[in-house]
N, CA, C and O atoms as a GROMACS GRO file, in nm:
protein
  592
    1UNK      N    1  -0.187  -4.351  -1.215
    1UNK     CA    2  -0.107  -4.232  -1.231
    1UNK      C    3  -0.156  -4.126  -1.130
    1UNK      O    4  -0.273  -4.087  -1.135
    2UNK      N    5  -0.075  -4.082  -1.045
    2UNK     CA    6  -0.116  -3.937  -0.960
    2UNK      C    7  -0.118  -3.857  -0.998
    2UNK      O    8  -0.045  -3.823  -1.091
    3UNK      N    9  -0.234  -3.764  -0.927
    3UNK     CA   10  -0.292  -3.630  -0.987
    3UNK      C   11  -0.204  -3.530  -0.990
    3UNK      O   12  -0.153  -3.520  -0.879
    4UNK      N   13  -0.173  -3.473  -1.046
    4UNK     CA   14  -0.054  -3.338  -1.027
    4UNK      C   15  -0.160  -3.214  -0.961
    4UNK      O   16  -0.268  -3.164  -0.995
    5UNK      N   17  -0.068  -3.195  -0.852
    5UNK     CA   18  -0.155  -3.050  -0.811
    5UNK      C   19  -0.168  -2.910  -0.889
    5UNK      O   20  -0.068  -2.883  -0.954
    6UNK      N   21  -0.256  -2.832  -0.894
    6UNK     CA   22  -0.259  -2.737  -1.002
    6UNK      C   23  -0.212  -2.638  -0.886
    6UNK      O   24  -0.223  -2.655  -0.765
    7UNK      N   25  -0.162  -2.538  -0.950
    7UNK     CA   26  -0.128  -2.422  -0.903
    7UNK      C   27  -0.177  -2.325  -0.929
    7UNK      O   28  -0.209  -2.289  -1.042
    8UNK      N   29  -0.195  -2.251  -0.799
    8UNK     CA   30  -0.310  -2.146  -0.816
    8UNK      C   31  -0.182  -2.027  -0.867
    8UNK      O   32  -0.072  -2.035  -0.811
    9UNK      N   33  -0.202  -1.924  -0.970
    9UNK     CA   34  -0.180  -1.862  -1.048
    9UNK      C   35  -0.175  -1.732  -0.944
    9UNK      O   36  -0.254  -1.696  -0.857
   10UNK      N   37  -0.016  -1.662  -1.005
   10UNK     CA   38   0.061  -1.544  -0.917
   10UNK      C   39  -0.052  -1.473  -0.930
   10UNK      O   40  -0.145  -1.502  -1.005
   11UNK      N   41  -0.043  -1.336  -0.824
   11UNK     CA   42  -0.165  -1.255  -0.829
   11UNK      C   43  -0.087  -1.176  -0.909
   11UNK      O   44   0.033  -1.165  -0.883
   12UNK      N   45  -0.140  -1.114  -1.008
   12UNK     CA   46  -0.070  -0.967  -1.102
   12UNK      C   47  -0.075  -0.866  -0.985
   12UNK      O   48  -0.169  -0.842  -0.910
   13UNK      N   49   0.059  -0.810  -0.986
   13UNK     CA   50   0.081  -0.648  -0.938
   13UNK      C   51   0.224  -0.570  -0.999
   13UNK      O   52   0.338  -0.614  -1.015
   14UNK      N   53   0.168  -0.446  -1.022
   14UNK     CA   54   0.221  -0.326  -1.055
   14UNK      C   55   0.419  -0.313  -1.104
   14UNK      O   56   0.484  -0.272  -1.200
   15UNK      N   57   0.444  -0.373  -0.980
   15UNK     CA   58   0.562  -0.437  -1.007
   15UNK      C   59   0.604  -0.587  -1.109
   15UNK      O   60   0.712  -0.598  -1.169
   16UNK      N   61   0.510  -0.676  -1.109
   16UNK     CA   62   0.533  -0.800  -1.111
   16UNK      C   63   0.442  -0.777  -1.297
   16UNK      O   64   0.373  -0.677  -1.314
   17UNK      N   65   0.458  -0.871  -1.401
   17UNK     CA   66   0.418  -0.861  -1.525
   17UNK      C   67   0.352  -0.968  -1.483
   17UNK      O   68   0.385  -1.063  -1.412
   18UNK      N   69   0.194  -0.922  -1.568
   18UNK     CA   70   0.117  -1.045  -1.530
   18UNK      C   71   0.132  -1.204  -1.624
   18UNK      O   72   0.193  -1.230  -1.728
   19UNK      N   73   0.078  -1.259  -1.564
   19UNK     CA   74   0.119  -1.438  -1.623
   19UNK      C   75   0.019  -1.430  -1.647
   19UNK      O   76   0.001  -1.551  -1.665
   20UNK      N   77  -0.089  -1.382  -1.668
   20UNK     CA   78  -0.181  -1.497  -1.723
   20UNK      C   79  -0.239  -1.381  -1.891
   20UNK      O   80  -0.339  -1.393  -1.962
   21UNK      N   81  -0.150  -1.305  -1.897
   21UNK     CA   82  -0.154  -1.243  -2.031
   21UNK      C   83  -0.267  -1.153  -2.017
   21UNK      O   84  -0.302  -1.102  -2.124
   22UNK      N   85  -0.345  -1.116  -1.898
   22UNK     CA   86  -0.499  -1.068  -1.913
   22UNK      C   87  -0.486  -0.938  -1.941
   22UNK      O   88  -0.415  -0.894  -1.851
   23UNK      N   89  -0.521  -0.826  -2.037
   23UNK     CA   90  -0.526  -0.691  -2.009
   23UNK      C   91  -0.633  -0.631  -1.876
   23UNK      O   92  -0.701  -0.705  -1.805
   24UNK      N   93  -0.629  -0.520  -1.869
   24UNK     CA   94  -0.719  -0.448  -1.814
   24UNK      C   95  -0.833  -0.426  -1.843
   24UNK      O   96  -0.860  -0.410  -1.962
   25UNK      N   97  -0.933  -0.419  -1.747
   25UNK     CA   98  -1.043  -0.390  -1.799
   25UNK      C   99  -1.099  -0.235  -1.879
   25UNK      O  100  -1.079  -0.130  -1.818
   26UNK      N  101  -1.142  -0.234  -1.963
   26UNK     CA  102  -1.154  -0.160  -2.053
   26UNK      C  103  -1.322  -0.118  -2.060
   26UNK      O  104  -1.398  -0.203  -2.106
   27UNK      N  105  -1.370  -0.007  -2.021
   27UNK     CA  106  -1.480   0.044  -2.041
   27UNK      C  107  -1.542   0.048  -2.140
   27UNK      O  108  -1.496   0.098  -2.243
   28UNK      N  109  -1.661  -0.004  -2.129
   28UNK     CA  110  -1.750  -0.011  -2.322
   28UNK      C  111  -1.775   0.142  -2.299
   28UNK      O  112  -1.720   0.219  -2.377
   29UNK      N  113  -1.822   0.172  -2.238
   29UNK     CA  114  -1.876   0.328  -2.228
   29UNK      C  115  -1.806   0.446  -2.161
   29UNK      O  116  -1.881   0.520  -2.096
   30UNK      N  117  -1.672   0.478  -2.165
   30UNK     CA  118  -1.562   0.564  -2.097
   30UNK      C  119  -1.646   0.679  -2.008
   30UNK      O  120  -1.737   0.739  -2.065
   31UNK      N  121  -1.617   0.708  -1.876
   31UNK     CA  122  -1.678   0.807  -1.822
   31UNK      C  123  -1.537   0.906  -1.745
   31UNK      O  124  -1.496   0.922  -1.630
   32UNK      N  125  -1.506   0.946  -1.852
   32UNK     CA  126  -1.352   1.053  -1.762
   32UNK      C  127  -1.394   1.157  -1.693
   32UNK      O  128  -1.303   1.234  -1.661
   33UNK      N  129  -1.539   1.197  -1.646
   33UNK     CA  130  -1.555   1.282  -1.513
   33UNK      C  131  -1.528   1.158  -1.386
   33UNK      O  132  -1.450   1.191  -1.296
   34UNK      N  133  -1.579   1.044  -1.381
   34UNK     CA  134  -1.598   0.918  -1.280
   34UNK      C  135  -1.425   0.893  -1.257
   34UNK      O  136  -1.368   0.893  -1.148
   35UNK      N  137  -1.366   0.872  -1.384
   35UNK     CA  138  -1.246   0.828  -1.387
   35UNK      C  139  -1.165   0.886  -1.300
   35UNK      O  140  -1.101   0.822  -1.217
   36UNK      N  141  -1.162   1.002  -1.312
   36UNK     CA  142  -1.095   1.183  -1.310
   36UNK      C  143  -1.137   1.174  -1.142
   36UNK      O  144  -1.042   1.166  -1.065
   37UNK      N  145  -1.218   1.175  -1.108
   37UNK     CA  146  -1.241   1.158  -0.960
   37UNK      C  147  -1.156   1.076  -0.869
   37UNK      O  148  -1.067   1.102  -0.789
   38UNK      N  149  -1.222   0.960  -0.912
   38UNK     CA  150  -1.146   0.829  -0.870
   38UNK      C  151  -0.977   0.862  -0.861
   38UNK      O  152  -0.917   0.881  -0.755
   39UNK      N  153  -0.941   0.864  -0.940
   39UNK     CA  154  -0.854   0.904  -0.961
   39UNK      C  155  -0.767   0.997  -0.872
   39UNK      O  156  -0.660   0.955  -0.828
   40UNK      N  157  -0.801   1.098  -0.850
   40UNK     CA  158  -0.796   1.230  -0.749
   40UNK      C  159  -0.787   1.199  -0.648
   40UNK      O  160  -0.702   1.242  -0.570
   41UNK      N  161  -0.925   1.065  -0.612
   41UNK     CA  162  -0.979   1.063  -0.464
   41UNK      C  163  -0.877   0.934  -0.440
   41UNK      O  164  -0.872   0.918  -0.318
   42UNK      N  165  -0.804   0.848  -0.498
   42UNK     CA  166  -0.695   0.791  -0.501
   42UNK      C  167  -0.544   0.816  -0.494
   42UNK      O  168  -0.457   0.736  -0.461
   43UNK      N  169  -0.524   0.997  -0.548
   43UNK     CA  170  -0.399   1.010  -0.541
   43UNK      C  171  -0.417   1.071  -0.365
   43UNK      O  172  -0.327   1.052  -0.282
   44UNK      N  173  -0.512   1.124  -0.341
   44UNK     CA  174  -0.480   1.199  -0.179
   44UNK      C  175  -0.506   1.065  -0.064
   44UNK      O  176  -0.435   1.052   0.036
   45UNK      N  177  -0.587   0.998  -0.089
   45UNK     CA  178  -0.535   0.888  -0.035
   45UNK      C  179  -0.364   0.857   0.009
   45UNK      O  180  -0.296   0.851   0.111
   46UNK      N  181  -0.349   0.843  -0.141
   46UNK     CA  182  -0.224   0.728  -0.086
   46UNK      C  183  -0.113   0.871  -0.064
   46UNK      O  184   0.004   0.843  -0.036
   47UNK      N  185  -0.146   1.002  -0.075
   47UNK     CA  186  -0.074   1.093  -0.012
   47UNK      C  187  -0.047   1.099   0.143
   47UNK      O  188   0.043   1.131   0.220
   48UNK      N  189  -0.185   1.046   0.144
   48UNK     CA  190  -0.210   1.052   0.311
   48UNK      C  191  -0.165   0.959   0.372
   48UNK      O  192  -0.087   1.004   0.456
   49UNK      N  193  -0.170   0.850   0.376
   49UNK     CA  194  -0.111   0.685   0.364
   49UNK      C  195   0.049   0.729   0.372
   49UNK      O  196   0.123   0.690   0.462
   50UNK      N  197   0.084   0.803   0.279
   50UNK     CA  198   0.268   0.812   0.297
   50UNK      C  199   0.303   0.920   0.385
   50UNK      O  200   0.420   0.957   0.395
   51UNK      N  201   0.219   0.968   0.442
   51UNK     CA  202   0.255   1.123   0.510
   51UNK      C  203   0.218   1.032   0.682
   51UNK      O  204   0.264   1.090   0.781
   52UNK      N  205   0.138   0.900   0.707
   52UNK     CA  206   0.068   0.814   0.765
   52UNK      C  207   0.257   0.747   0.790
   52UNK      O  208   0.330   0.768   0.887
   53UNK      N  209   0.282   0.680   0.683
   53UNK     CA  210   0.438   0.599   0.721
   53UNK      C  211   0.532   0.699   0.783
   53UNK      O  212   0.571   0.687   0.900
   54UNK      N  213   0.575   0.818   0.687
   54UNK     CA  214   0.662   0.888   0.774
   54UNK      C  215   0.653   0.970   0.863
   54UNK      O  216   0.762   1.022   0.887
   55UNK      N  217   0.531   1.025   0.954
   55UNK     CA  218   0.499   1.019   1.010
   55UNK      C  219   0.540   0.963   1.177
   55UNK      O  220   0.586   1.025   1.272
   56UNK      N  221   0.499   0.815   1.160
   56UNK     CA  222   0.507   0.676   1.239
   56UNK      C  223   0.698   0.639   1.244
   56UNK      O  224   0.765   0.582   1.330
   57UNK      N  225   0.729   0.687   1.141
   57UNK     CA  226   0.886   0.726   1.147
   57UNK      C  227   0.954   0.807   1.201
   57UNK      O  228   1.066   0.769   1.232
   58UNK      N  229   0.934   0.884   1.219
   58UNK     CA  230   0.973   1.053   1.255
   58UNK      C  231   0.928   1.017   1.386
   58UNK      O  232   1.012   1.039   1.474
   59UNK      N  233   0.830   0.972   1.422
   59UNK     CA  234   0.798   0.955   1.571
   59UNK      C  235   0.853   0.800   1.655
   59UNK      O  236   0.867   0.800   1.778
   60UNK      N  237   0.874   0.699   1.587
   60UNK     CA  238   0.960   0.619   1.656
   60UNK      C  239   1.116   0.629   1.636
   60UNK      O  240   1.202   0.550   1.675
   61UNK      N  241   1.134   0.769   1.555
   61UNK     CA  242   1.310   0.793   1.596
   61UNK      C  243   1.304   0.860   1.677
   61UNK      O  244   1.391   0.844   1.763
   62UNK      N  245   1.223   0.950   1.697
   62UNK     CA  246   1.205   1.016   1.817
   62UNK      C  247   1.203   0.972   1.943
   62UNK      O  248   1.222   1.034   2.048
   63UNK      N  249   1.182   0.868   1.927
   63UNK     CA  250   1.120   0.800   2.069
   63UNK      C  251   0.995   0.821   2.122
   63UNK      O  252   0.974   0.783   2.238
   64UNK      N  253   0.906   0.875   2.058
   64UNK     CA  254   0.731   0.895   2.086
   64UNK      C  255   0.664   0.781   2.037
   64UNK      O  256   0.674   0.754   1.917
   65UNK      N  257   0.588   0.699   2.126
   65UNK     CA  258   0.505   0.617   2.064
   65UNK      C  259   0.368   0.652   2.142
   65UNK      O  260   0.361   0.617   2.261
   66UNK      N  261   0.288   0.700   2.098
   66UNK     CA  262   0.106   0.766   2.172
   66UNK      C  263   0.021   0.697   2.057
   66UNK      O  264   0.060   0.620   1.969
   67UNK      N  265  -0.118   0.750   2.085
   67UNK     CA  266  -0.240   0.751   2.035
   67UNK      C  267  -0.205   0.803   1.938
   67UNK      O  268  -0.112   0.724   1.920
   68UNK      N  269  -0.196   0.883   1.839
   68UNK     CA  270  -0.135   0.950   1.702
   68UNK      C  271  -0.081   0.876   1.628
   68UNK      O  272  -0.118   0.849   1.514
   69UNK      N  273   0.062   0.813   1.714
   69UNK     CA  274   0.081   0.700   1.641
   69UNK      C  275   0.036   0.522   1.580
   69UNK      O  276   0.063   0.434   1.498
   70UNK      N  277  -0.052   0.562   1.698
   70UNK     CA  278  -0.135   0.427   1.705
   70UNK      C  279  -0.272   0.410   1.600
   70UNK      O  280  -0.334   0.308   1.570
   71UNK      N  281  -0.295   0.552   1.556
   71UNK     CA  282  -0.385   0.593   1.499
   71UNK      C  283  -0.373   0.546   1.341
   71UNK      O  284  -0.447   0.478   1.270
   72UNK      N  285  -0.217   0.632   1.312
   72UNK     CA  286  -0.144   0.623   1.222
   72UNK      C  287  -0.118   0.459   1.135
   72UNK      O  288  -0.152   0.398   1.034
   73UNK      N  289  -0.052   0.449   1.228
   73UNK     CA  290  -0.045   0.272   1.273
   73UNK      C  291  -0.122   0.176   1.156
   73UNK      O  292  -0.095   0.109   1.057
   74UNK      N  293  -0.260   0.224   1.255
   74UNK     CA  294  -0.388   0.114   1.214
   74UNK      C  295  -0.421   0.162   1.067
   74UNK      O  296  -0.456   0.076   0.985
   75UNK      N  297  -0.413   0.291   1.031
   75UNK     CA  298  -0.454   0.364   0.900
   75UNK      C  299  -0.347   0.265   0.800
   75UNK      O  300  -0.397   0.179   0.727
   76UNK      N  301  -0.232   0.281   0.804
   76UNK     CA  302  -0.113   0.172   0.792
   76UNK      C  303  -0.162  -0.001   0.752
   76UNK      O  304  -0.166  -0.063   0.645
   77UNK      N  305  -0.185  -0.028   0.857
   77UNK     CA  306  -0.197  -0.172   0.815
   77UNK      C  307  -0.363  -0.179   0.782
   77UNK      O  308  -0.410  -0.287   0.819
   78UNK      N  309  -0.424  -0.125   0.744
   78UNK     CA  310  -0.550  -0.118   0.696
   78UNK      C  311  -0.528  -0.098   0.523
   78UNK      O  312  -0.586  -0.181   0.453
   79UNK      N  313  -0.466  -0.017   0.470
   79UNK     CA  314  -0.420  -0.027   0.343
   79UNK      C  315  -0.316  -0.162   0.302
   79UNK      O  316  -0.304  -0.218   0.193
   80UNK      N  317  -0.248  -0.190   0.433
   80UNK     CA  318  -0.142  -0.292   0.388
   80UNK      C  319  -0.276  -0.439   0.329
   80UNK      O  320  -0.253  -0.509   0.230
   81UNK      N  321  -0.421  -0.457   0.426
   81UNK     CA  322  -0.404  -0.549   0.446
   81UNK      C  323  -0.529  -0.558   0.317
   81UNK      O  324  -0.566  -0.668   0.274
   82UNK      N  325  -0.567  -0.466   0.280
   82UNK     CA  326  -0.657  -0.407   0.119
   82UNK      C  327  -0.572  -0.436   0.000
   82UNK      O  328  -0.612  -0.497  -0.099
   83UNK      N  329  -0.462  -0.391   0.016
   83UNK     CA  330  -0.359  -0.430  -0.118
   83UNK      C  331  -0.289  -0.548  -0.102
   83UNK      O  332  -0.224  -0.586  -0.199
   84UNK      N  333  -0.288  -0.620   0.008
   84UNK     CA  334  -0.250  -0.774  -0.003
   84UNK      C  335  -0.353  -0.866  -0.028
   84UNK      O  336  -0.329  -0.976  -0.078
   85UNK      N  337  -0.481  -0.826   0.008
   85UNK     CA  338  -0.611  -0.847  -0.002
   85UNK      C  339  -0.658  -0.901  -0.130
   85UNK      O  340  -0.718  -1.003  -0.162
   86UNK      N  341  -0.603  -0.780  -0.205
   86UNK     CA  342  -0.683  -0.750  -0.334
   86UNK      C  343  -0.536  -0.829  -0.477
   86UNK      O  344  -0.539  -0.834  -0.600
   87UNK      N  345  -0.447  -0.869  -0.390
   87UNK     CA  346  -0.356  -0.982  -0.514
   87UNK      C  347  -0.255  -0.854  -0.520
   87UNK      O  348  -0.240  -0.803  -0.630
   88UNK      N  349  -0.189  -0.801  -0.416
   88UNK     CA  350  -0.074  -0.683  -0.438
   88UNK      C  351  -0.132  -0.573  -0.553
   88UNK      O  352  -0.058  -0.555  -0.650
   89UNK      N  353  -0.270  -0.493  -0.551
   89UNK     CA  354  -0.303  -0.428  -0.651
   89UNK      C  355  -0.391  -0.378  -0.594
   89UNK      O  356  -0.466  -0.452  -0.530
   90UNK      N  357  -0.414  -0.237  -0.595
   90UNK     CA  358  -0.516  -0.147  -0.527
   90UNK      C  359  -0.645  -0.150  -0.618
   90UNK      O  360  -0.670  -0.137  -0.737
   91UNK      N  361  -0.710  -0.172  -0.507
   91UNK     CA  362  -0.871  -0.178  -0.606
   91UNK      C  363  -0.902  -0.096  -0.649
   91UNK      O  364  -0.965  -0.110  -0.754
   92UNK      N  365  -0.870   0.081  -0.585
   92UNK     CA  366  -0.904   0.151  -0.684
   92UNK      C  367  -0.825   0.193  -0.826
   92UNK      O  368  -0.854   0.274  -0.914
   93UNK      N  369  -0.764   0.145  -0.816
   93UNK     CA  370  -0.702   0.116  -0.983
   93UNK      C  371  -0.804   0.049  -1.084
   93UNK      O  372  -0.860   0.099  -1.182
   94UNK      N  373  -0.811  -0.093  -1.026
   94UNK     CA  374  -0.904  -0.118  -1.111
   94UNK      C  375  -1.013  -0.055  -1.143
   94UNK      O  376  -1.042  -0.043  -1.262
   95UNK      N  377  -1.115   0.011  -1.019
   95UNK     CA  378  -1.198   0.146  -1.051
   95UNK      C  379  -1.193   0.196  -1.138
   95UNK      O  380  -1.268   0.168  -1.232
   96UNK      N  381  -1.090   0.309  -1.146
   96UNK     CA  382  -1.055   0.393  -1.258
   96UNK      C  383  -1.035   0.334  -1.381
   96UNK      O  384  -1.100   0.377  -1.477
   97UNK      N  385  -0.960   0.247  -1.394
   97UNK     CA  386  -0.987   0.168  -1.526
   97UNK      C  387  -1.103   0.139  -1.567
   97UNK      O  388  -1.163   0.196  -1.659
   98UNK      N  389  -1.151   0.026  -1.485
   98UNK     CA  390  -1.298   0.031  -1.543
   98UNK      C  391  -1.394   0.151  -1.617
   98UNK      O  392  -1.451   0.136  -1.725
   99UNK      N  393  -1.398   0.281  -1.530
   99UNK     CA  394  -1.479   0.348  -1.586
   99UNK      C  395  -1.386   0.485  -1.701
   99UNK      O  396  -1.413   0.603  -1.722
  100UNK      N  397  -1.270   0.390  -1.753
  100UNK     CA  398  -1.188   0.416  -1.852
  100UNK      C  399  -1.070   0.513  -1.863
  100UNK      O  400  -1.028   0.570  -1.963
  101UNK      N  401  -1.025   0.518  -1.735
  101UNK     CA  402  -0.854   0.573  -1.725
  101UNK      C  403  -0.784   0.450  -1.798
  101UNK      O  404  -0.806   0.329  -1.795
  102UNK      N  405  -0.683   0.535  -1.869
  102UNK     CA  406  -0.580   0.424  -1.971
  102UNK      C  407  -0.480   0.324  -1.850
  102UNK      O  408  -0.422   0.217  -1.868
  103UNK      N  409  -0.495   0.440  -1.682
  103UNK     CA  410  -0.404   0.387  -1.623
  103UNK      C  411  -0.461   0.438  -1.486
  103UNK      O  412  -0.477   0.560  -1.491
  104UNK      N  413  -0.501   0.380  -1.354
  104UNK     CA  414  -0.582   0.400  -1.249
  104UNK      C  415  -0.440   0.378  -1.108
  104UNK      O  416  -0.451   0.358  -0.987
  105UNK      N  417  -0.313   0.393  -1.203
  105UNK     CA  418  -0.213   0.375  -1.074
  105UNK      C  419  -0.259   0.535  -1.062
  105UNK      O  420  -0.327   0.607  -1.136
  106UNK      N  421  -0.181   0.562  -0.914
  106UNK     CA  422  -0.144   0.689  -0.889
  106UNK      C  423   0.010   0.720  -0.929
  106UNK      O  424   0.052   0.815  -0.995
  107UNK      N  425   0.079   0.619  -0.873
  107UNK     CA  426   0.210   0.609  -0.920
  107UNK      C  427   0.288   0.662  -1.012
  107UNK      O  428   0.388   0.732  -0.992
  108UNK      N  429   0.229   0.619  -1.144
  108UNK     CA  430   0.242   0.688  -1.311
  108UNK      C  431   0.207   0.838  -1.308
  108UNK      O  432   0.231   0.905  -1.408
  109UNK      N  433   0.154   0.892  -1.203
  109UNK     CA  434   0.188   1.064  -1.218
  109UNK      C  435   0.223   1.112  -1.228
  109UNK      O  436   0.223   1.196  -1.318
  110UNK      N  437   0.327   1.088  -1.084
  110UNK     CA  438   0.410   1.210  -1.072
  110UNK      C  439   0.559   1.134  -0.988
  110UNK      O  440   0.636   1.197  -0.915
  111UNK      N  441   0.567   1.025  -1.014
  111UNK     CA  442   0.720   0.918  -0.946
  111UNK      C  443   0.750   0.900  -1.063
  111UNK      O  444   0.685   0.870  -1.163
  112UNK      N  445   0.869   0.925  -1.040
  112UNK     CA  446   0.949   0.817  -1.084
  112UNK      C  447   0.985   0.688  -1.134
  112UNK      O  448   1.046   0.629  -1.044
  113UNK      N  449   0.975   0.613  -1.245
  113UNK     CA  450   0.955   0.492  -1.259
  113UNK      C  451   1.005   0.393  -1.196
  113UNK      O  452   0.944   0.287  -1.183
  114UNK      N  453   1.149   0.419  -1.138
  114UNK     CA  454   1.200   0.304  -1.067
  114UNK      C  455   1.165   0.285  -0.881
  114UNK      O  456   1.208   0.215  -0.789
  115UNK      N  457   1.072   0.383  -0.898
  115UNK     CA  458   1.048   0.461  -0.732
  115UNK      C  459   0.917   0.371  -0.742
  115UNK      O  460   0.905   0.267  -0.678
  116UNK      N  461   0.816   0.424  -0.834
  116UNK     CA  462   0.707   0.367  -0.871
  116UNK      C  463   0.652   0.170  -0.868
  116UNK      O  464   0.558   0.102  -0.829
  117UNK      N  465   0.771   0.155  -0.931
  117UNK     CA  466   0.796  -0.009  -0.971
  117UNK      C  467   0.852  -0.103  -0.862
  117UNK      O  468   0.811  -0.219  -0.857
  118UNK      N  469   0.972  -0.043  -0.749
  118UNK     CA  470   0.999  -0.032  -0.666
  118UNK      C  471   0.922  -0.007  -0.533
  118UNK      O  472   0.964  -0.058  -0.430
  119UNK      N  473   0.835   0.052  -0.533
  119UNK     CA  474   0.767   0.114  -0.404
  119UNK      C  475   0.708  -0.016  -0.299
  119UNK      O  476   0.704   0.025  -0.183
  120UNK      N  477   0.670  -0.137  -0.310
  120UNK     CA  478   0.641  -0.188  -0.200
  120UNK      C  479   0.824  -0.242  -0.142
  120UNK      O  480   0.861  -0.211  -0.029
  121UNK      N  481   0.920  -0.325  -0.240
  121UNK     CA  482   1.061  -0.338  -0.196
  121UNK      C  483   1.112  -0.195  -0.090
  121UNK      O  484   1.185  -0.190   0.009
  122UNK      N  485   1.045  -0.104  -0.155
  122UNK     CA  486   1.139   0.048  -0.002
  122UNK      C  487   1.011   0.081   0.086
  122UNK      O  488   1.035   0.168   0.171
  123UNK      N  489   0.877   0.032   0.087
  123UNK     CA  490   0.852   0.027   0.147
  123UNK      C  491   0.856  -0.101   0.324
  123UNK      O  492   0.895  -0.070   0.436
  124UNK      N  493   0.809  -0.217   0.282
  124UNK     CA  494   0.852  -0.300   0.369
  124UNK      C  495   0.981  -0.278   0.476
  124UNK      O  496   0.963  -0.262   0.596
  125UNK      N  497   1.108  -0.278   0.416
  125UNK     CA  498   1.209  -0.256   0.549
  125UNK      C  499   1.138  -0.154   0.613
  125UNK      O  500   1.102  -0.193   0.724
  126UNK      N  501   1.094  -0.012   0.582
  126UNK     CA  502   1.065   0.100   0.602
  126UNK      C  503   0.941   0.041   0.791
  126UNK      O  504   0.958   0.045   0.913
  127UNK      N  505   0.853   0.003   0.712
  127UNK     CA  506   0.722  -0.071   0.804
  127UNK      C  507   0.815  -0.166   0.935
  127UNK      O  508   0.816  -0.139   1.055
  128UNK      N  509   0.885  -0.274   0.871
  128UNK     CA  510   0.976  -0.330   0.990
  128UNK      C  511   1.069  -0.222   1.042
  128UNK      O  512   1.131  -0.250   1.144
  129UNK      N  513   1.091  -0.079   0.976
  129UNK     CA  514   1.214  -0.051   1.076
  129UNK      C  515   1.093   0.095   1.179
  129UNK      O  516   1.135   0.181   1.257
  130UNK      N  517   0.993   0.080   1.149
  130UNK     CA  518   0.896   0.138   1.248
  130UNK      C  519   0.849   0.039   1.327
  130UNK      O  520   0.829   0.044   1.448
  131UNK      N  521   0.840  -0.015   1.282
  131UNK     CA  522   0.789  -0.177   1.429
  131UNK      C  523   0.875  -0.204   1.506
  131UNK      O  524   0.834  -0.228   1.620
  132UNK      N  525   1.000  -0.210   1.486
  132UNK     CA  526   1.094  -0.213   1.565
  132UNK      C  527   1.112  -0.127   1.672
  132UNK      O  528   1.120  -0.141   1.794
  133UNK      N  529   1.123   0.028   1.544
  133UNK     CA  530   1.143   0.155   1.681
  133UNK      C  531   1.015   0.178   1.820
  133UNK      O  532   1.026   0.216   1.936
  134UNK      N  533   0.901   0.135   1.739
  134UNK     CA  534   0.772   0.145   1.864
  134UNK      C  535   0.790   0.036   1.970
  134UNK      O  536   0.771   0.046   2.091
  135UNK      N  537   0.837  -0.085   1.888
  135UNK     CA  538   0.885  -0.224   2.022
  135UNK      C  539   0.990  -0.167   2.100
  135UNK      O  540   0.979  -0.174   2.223
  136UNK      N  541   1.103  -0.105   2.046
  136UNK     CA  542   1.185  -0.046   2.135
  136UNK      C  543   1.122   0.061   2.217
  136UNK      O  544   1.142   0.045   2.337
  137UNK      N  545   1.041   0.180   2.180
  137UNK     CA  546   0.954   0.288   2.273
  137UNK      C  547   0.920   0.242   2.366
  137UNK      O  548   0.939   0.302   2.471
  138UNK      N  549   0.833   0.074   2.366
  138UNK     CA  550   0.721   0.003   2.439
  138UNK      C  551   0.786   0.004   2.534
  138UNK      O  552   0.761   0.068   2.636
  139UNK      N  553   0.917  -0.096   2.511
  139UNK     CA  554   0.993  -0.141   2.629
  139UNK      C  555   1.030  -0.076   2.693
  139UNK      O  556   1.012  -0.095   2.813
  140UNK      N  557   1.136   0.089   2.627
  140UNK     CA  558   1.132   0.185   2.761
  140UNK      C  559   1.084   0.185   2.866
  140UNK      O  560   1.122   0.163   2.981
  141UNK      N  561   0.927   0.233   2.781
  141UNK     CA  562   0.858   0.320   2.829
  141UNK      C  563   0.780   0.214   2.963
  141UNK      O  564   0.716   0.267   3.054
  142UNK      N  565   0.794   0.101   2.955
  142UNK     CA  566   0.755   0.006   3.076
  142UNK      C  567   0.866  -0.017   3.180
  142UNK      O  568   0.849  -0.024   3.302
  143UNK      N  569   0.997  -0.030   3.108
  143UNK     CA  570   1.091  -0.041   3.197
  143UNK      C  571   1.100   0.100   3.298
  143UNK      O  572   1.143   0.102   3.414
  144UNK      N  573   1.056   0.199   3.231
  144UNK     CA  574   1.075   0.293   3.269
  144UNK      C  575   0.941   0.319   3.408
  144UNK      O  576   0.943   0.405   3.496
  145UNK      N  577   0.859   0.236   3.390
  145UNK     CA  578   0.739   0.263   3.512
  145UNK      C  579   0.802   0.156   3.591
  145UNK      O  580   0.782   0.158   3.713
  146UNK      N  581   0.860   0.082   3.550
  146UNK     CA  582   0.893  -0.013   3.677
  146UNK      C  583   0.868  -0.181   3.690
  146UNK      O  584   0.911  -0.270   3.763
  147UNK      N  585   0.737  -0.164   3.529
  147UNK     CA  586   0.714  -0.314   3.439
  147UNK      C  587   0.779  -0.385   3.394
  147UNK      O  588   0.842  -0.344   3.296
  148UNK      N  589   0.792  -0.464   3.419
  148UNK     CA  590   0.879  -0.577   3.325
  148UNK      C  591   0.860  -0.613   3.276
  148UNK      O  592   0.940  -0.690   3.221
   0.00000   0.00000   0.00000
């Protein structure tokens, strides 16, 4: 009889209900100054991170692609490649949980739930339709020296 291959198990994220039934981790000893931080130092993050996308937007409709944006850019796929990293789920979530937030999204603040639940689906086109506009800048901006 052949072995059936096992399948490695969806990563839980924010959007997605987890399969394997696990709750969150839950602090034996709650510390809501640690939490409360984390927390904070997580929402300006990912403030910055979205001010980072549109940004990189605003400047490849423009037609500017520089160092700023390149900067931007890398700040960009440095979070992309932490939260794909980490099973579509920001580690500092789990953080804050751990040291006993009921809830370590930033999300659940101050969005919207369907914005919230939604947010990597409007993000993605968003990321391809800035990659695009900087591939289009590139090419100008070479055609335009005389490069091919």
């Amino acid at each position: 009889m052949p072995a059936t291959p096992t399948r490695r198990p969806t990563p839980w994220s924010p959007w997605r209900a987890r399969t394997d039934d696990a709750q969150p981790a839950v602090a034996e000893r709650p510390e809501p100054t640690a939490a409360a931080v984390i927390k904070a130092f997580h929402t300006l993050a990912w403030g910055f991170i979205e001010w980072c996308v549109l940004y990189v937007l605003y400047a490849g409709l423009r037609g500017r692609t520089d160092r700023r944006v390149g900067i931007a850019g890398g700040i960009i796929a440095g979070e992309v490649l932490v939260f794909a990293g980490n099973g579509f789920r920001c580690p500092l979530t789990d953080l804050a949980e751990h040291y006993g937030a009921h809830s370590g999204s930033v999300t659940d603040i101050y969005l919207p739930k369907w914005f919230a639940r939604n947010m990597p689906a409007i993000h993605t086109p968003l990321l391809v339709l800035t990659t695009y506009l900087h591939a289009r800048n590139l090419r100008r901006l070479r055609r335009a020296s005389g490069n091919r």
